[in-house]
CHARMM-style PDB file with segment names, atoms N, HN, CA, C and O in Angstrom:
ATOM      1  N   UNK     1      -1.481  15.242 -11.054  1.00  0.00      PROA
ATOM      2  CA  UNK     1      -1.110  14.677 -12.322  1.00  0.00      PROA
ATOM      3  C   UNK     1      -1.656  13.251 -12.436  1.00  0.00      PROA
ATOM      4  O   UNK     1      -1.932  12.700 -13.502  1.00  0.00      PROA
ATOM      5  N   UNK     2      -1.747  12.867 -11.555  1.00  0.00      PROA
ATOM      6  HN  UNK     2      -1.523  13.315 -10.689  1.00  0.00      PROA
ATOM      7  CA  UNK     2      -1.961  10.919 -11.521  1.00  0.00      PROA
ATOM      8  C   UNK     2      -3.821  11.174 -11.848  1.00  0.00      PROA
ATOM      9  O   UNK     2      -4.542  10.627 -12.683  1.00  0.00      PROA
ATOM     10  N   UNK     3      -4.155  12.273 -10.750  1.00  0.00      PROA
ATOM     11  HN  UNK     3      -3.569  12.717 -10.072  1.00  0.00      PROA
ATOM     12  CA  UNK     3      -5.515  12.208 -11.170  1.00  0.00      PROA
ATOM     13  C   UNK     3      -6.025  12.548 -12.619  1.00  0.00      PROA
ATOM     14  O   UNK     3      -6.997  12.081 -13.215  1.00  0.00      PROA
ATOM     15  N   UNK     4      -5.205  13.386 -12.981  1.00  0.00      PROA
ATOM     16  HN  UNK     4      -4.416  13.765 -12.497  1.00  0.00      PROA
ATOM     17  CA  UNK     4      -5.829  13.745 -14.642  1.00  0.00      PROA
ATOM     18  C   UNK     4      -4.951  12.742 -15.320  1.00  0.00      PROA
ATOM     19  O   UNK     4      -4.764  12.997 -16.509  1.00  0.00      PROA
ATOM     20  N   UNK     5      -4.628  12.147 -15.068  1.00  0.00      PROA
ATOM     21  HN  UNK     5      -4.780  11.939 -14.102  1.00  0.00      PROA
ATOM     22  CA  UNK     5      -4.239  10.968 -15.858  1.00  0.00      PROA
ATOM     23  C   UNK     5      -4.924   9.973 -15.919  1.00  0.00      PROA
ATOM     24  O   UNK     5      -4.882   9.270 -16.929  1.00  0.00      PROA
ATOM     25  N   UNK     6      -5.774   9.642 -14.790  1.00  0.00      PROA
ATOM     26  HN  UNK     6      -5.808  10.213 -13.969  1.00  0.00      PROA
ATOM     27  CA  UNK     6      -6.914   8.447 -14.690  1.00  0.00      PROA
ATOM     28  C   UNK     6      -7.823   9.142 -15.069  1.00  0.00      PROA
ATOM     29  O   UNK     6      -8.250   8.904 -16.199  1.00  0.00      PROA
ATOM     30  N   UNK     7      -8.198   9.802 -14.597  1.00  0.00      PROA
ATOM     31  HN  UNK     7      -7.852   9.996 -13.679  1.00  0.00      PROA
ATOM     32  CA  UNK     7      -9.699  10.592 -14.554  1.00  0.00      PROA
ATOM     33  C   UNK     7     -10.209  11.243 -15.994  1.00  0.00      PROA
ATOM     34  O   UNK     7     -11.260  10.931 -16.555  1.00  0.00      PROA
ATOM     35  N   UNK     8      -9.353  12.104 -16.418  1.00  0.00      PROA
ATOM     36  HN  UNK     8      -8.500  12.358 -15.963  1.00  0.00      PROA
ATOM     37  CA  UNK     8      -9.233  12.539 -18.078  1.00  0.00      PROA
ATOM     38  C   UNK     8      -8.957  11.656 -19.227  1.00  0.00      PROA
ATOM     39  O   UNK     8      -9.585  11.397 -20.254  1.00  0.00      PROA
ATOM     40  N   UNK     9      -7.645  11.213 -18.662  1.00  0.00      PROA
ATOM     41  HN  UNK     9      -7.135  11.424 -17.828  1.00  0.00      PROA
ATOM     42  CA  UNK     9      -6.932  10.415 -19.999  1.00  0.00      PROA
ATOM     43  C   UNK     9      -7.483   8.916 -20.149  1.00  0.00      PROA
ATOM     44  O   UNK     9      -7.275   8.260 -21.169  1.00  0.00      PROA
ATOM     45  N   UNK    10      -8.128   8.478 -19.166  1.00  0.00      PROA
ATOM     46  HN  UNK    10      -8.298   9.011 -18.337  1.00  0.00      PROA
ATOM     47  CA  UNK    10      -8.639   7.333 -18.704  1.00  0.00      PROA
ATOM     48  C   UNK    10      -7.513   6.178 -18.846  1.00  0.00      PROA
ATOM     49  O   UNK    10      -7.775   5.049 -19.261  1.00  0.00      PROA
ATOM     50  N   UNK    11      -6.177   6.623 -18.434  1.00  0.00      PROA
ATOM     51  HN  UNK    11      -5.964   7.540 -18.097  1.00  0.00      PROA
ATOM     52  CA  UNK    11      -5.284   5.813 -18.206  1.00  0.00      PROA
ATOM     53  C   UNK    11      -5.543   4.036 -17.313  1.00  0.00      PROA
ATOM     54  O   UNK    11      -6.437   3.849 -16.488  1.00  0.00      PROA
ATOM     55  N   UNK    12      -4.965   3.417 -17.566  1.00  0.00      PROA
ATOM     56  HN  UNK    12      -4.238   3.569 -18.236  1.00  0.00      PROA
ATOM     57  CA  UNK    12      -4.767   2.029 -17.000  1.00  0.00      PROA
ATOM     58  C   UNK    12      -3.741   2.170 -15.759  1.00  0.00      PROA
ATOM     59  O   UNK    12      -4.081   1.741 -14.656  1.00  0.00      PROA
ATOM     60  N   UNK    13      -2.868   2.591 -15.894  1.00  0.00      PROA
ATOM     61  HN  UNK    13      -2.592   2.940 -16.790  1.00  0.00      PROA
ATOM     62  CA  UNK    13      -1.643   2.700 -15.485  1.00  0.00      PROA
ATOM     63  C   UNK    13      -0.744   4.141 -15.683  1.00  0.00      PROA
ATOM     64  O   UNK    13      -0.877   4.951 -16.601  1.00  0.00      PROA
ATOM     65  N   UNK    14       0.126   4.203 -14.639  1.00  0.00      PROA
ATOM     66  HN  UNK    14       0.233   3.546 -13.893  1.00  0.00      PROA
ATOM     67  CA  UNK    14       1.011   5.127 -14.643  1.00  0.00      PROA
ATOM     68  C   UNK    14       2.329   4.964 -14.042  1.00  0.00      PROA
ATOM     69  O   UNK    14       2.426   4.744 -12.835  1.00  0.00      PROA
ATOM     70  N   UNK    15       3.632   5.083 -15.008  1.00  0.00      PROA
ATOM     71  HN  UNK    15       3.553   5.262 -15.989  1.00  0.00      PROA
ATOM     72  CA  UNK    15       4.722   4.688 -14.804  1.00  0.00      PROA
ATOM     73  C   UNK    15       5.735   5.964 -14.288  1.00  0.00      PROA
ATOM     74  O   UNK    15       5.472   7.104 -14.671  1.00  0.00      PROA
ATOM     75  N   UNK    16       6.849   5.723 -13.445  1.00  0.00      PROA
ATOM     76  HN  UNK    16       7.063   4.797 -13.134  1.00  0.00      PROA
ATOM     77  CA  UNK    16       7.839   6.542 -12.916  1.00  0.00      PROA
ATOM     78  C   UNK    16       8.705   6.340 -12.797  1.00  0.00      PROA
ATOM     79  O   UNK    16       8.648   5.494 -11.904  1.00  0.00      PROA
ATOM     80  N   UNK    17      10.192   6.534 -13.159  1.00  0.00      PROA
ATOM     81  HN  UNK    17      10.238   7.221 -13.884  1.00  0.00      PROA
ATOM     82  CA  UNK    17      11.368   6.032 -13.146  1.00  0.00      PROA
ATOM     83  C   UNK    17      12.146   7.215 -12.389  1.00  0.00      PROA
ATOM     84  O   UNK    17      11.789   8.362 -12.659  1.00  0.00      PROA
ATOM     85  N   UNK    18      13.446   6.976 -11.223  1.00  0.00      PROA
ATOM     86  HN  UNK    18      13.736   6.044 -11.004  1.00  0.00      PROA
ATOM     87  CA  UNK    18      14.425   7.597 -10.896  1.00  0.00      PROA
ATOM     88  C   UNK    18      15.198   6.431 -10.455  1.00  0.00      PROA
ATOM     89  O   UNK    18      14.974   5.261 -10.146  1.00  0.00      PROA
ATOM     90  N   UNK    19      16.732   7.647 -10.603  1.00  0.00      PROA
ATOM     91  HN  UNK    19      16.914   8.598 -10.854  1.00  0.00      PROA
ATOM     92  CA  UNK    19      18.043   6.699 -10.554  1.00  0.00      PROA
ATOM     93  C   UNK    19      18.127   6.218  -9.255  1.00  0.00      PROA
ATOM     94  O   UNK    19      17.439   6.597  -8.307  1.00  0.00      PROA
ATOM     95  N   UNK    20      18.899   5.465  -9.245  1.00  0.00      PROA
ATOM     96  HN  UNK    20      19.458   5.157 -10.015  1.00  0.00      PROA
ATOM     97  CA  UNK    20      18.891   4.429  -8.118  1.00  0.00      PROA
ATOM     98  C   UNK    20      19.445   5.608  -6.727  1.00  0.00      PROA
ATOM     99  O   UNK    20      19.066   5.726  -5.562  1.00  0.00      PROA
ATOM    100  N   UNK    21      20.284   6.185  -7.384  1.00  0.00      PROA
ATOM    101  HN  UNK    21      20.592   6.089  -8.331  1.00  0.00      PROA
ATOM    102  CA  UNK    21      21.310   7.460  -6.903  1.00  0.00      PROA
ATOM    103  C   UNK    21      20.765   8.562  -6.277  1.00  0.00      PROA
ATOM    104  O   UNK    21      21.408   9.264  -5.497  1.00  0.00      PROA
ATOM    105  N   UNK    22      19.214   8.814  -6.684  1.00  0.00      PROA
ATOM    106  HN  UNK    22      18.692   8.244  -7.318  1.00  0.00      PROA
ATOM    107  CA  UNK    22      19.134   9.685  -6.226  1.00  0.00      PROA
ATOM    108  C   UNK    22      17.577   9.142  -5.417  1.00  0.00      PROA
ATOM    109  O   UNK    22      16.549   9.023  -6.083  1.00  0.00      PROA
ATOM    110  N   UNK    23      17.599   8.973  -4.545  1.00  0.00      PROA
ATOM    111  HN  UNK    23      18.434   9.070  -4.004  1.00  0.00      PROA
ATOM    112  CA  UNK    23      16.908   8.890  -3.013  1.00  0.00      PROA
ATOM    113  C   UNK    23      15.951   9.568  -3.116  1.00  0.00      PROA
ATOM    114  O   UNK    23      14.958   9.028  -3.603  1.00  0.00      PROA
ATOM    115  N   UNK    24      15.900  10.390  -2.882  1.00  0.00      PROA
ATOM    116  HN  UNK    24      16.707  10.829  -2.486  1.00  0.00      PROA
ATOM    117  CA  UNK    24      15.107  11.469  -2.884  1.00  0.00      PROA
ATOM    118  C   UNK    24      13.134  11.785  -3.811  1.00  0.00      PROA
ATOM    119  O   UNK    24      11.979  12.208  -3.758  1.00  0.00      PROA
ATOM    120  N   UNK    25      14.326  11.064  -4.583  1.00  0.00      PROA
ATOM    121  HN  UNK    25      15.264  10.721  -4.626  1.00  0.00      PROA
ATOM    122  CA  UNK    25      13.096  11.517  -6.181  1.00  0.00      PROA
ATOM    123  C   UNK    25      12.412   9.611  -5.867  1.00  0.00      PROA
ATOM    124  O   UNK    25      11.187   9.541  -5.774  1.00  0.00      PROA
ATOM    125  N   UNK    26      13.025   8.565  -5.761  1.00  0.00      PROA
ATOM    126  HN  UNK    26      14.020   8.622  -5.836  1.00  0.00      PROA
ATOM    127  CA  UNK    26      12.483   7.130  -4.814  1.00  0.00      PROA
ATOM    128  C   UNK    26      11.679   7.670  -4.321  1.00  0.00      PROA
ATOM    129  O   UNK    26      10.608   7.738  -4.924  1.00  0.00      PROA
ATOM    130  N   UNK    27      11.804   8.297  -3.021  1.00  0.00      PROA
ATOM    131  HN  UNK    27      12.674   8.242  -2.531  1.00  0.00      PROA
ATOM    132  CA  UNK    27      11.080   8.548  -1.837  1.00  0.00      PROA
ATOM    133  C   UNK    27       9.062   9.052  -2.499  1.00  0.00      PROA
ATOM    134  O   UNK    27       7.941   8.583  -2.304  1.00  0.00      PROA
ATOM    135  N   UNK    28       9.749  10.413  -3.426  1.00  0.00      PROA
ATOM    136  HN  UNK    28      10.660  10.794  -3.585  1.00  0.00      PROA
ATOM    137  CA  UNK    28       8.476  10.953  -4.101  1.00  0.00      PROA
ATOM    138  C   UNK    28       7.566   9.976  -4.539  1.00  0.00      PROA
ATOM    139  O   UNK    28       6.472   9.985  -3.974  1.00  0.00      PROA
ATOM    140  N   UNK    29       7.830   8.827  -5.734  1.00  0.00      PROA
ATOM    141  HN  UNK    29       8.719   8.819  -6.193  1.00  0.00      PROA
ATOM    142  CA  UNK    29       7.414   8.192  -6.203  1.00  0.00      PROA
ATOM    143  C   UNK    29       7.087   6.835  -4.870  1.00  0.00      PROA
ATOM    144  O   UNK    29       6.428   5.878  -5.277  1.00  0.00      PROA
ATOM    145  N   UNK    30       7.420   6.811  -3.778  1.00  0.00      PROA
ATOM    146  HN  UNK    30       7.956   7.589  -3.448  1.00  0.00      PROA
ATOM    147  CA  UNK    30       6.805   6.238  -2.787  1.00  0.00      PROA
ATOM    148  C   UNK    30       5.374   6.708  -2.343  1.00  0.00      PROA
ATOM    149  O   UNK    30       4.271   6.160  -2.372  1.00  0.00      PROA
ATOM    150  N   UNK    31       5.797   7.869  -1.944  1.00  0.00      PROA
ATOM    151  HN  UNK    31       6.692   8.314  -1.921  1.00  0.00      PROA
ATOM    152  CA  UNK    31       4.674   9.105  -1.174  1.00  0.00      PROA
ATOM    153  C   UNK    31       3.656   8.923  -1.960  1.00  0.00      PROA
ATOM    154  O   UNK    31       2.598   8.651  -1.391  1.00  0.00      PROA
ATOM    155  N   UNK    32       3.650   8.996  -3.185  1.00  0.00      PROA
ATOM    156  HN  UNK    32       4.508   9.217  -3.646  1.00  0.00      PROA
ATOM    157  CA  UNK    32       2.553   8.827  -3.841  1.00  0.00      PROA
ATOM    158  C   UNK    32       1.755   7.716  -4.394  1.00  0.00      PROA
ATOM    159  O   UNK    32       0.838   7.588  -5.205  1.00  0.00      PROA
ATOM    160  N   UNK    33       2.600   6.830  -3.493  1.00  0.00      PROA
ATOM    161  HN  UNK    33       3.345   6.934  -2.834  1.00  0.00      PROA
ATOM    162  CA  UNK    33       2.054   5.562  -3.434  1.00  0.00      PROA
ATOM    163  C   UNK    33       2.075   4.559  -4.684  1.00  0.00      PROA
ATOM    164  O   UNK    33       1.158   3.804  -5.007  1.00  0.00      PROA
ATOM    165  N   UNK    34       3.302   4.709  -5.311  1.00  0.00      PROA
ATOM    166  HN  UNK    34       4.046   5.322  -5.048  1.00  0.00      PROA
ATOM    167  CA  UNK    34       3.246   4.086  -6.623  1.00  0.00      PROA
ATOM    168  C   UNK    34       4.477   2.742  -6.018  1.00  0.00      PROA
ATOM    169  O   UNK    34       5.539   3.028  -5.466  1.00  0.00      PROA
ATOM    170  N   UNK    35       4.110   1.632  -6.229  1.00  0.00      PROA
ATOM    171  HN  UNK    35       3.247   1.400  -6.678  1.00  0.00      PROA
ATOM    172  CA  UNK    35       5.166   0.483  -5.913  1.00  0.00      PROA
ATOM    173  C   UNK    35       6.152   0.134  -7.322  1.00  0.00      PROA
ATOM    174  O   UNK    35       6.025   0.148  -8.546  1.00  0.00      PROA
ATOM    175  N   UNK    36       7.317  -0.214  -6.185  1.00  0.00      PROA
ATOM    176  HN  UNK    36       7.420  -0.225  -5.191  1.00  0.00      PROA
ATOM    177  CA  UNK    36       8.135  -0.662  -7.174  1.00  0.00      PROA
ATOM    178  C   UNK    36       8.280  -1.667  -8.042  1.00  0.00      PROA
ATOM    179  O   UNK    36       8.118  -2.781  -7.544  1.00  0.00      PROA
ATOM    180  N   UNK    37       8.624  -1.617  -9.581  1.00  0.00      PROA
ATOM    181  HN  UNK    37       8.756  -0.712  -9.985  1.00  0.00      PROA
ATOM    182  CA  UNK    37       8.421  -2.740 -10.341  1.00  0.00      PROA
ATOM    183  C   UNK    37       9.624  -3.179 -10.480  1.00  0.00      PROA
ATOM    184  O   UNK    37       9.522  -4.405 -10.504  1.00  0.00      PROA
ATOM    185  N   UNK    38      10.719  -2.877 -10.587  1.00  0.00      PROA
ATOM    186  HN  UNK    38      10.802  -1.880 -10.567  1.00  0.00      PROA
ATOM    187  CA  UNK    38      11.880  -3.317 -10.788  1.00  0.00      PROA
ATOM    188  C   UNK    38      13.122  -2.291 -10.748  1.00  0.00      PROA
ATOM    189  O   UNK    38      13.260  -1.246 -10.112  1.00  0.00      PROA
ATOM    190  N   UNK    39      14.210  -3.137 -11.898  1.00  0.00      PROA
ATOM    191  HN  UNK    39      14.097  -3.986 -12.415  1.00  0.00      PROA
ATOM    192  CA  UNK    39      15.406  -2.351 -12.024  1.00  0.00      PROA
ATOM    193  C   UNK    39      15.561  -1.978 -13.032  1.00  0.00      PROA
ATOM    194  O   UNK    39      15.041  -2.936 -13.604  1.00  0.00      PROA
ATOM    195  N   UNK    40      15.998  -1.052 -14.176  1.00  0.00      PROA
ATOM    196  HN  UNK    40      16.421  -0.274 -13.712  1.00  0.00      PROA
ATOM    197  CA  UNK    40      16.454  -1.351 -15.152  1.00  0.00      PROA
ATOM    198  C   UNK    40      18.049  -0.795 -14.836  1.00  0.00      PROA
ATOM    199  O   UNK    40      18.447   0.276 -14.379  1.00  0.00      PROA
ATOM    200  N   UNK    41      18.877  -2.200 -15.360  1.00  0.00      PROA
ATOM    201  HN  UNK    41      18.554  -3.070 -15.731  1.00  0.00      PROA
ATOM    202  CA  UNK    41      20.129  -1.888 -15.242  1.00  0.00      PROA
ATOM    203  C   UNK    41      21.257  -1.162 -15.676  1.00  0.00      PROA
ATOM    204  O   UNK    41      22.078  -2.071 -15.798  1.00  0.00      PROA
ATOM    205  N   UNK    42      21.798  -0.193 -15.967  1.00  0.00      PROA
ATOM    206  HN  UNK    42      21.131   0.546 -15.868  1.00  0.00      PROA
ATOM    207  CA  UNK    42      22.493   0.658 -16.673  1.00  0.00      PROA
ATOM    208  C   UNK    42      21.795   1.109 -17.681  1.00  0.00      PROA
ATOM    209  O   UNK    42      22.361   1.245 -18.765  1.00  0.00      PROA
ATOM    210  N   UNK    43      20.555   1.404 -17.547  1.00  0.00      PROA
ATOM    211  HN  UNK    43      20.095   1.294 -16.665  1.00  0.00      PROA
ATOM    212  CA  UNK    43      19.625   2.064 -18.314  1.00  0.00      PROA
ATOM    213  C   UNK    43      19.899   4.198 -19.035  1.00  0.00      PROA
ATOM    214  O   UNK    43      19.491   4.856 -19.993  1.00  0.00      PROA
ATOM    215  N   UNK    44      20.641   4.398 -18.036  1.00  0.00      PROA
ATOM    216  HN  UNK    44      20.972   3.863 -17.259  1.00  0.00      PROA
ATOM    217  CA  UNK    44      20.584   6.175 -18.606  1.00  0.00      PROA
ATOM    218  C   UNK    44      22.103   6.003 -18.120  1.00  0.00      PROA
ATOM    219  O   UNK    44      22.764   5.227 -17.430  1.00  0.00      PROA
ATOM    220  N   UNK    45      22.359   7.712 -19.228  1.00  0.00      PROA
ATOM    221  HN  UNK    45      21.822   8.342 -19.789  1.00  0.00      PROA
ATOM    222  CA  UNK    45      23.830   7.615 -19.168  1.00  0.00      PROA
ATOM    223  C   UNK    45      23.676   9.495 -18.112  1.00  0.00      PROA
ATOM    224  O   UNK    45      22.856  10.411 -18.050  1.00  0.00      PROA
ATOM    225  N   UNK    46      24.512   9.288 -17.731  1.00  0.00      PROA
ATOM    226  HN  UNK    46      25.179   8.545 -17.781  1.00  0.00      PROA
ATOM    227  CA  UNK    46      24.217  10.779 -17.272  1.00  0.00      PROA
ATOM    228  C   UNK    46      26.059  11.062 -16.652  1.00  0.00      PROA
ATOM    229  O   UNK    46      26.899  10.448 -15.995  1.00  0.00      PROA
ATOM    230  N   UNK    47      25.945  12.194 -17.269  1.00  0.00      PROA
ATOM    231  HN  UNK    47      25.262  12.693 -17.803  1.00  0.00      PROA
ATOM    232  CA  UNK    47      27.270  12.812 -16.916  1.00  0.00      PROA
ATOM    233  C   UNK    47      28.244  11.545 -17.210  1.00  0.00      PROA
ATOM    234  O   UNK    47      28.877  10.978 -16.319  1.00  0.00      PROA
ATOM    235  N   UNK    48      28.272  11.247 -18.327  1.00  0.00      PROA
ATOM    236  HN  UNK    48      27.757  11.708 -19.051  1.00  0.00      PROA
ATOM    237  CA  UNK    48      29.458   9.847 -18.283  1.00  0.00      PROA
ATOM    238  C   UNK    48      29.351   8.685 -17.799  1.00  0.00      PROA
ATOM    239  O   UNK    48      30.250   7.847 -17.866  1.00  0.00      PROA
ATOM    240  N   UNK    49      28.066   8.478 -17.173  1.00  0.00      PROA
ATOM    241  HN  UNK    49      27.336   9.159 -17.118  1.00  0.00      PROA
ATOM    242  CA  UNK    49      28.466   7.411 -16.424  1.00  0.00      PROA
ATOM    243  C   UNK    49      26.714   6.412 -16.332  1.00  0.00      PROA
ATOM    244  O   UNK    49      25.680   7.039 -16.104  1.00  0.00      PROA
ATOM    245  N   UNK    50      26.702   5.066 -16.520  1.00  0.00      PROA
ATOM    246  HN  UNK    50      27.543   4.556 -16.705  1.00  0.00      PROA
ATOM    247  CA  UNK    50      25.596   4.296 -16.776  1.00  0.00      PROA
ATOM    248  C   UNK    50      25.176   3.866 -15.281  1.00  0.00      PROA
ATOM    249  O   UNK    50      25.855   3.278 -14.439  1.00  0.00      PROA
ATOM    250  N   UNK    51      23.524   4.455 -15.188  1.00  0.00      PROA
ATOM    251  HN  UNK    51      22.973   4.933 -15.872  1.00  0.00      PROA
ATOM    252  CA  UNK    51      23.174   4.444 -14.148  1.00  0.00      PROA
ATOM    253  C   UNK    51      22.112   3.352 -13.681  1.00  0.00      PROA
ATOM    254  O   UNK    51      21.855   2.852 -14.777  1.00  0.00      PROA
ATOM    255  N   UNK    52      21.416   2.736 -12.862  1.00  0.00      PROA
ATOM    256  HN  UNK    52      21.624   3.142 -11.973  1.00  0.00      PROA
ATOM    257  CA  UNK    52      20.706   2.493 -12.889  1.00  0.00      PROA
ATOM    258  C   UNK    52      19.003   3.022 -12.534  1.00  0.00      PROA
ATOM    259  O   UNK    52      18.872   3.701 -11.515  1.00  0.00      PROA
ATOM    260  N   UNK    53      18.028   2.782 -13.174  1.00  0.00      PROA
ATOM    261  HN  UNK    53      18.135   2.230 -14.001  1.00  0.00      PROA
ATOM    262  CA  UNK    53      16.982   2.921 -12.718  1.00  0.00      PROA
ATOM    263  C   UNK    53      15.814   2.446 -11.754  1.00  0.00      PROA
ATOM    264  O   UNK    53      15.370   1.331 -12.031  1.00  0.00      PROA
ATOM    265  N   UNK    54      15.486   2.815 -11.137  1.00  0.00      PROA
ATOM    266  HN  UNK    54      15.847   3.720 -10.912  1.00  0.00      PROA
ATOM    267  CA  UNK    54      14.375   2.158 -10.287  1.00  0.00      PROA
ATOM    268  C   UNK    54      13.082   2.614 -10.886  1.00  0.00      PROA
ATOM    269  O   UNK    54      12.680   3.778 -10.884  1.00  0.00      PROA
ATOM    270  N   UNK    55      12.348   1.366 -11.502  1.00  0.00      PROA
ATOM    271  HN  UNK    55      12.674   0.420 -11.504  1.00  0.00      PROA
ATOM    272  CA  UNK    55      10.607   1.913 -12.140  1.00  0.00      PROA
ATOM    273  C   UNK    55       9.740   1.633 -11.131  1.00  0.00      PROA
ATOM    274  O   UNK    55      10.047   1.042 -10.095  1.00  0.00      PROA
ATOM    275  N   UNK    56       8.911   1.952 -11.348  1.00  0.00      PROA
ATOM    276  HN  UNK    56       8.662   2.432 -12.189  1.00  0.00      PROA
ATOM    277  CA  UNK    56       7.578   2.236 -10.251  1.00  0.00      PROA
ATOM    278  C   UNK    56       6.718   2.516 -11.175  1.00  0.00      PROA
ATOM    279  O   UNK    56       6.926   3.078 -12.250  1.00  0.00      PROA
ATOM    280  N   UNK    57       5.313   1.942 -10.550  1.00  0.00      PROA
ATOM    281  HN  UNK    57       5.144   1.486  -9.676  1.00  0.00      PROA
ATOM    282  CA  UNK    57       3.610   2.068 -11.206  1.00  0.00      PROA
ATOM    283  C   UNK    57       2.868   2.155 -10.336  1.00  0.00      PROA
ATOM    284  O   UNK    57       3.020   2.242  -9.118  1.00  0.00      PROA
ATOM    285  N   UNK    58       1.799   2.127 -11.141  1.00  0.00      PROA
ATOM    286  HN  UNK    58       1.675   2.057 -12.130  1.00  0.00      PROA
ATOM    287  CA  UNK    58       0.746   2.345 -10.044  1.00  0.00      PROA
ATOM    288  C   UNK    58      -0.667   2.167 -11.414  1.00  0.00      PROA
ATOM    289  O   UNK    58      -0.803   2.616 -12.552  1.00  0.00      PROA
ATOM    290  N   UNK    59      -1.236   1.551 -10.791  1.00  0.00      PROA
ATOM    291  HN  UNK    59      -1.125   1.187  -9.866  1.00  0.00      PROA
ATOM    292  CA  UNK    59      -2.780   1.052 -11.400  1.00  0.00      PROA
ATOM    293  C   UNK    59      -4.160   1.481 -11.009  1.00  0.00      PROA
ATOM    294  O   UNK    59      -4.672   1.232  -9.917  1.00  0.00      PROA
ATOM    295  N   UNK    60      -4.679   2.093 -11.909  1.00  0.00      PROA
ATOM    296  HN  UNK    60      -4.263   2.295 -12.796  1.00  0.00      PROA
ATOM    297  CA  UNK    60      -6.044   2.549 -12.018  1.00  0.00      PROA
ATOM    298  C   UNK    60      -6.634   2.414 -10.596  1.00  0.00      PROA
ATOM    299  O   UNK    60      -6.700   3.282  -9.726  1.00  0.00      PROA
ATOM    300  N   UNK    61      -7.158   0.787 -10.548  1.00  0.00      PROA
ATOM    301  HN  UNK    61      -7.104   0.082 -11.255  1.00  0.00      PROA
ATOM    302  CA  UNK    61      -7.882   0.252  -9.551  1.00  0.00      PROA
ATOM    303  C   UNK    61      -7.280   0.294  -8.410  1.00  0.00      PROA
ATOM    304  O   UNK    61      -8.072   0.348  -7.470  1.00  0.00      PROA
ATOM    305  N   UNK    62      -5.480   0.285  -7.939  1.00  0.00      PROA
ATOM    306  HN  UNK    62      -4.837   0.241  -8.703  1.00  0.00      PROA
ATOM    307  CA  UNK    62      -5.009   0.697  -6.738  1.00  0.00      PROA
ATOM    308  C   UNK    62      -5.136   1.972  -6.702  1.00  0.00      PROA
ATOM    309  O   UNK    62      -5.611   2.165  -5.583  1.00  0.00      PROA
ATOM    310  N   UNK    63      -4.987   3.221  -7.333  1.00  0.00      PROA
ATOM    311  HN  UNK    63      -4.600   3.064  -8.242  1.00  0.00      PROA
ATOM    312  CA  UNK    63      -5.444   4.360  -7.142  1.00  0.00      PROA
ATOM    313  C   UNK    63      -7.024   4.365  -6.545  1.00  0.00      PROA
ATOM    314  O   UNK    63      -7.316   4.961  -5.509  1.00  0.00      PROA
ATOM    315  N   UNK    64      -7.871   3.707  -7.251  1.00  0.00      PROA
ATOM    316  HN  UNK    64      -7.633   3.222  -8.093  1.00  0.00      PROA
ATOM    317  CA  UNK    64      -9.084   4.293  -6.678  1.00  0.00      PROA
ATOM    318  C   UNK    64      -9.442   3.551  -5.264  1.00  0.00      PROA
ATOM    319  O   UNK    64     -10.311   4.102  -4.589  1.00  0.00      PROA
ATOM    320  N   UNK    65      -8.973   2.598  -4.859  1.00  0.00      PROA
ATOM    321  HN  UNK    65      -8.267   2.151  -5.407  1.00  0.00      PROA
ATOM    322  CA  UNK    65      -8.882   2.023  -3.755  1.00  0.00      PROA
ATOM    323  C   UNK    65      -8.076   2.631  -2.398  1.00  0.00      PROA
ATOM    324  O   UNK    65      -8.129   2.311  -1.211  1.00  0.00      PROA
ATOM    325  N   UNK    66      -7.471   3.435  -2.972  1.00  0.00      PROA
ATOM    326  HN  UNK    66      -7.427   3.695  -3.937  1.00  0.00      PROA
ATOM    327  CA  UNK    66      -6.867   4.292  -2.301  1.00  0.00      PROA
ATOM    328  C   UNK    66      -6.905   5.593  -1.823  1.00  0.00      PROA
ATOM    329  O   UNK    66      -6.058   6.287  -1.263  1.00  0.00      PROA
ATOM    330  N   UNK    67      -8.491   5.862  -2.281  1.00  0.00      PROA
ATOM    331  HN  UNK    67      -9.180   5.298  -2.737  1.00  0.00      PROA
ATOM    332  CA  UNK    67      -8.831   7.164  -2.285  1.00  0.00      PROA
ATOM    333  C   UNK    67     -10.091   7.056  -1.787  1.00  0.00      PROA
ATOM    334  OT1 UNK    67     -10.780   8.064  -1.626  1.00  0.00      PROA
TER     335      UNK     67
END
């Protein structure tokens, strides 16, 4: 996906958000080598309750440097 996103769409950038809560889906957006940009704070509501987010990117030129 990241590749047809640079490669096709001729994207700049590519953004990823998961809840702080769930670990797991972090980890993914690690693996794939996208760094973290921040927090957004009580950003999604889910099941009742305001969660936070962790965003992550990743840039053109660190992708291709990376490959």
């Amino acid at each position: 996906m990241i590749r047809f996103g640079f490669e096709k769409l001729a994207l700049n950038k590519i953004e990823g958000c998961a809840l702080i809560r769930n670990p797991a889906s972090i980890r993914v957006l690690e693996k794939i080598r996208m760094k973290r940009e921040g927090i957004l704070r009580q950003h999604a509501c889910r099941w009742g309750r305001f969660d936070d987010l962790a965003c992550f990117g990743i840039l053109r030129s660190e992708w291709q440097s990376q490959r």
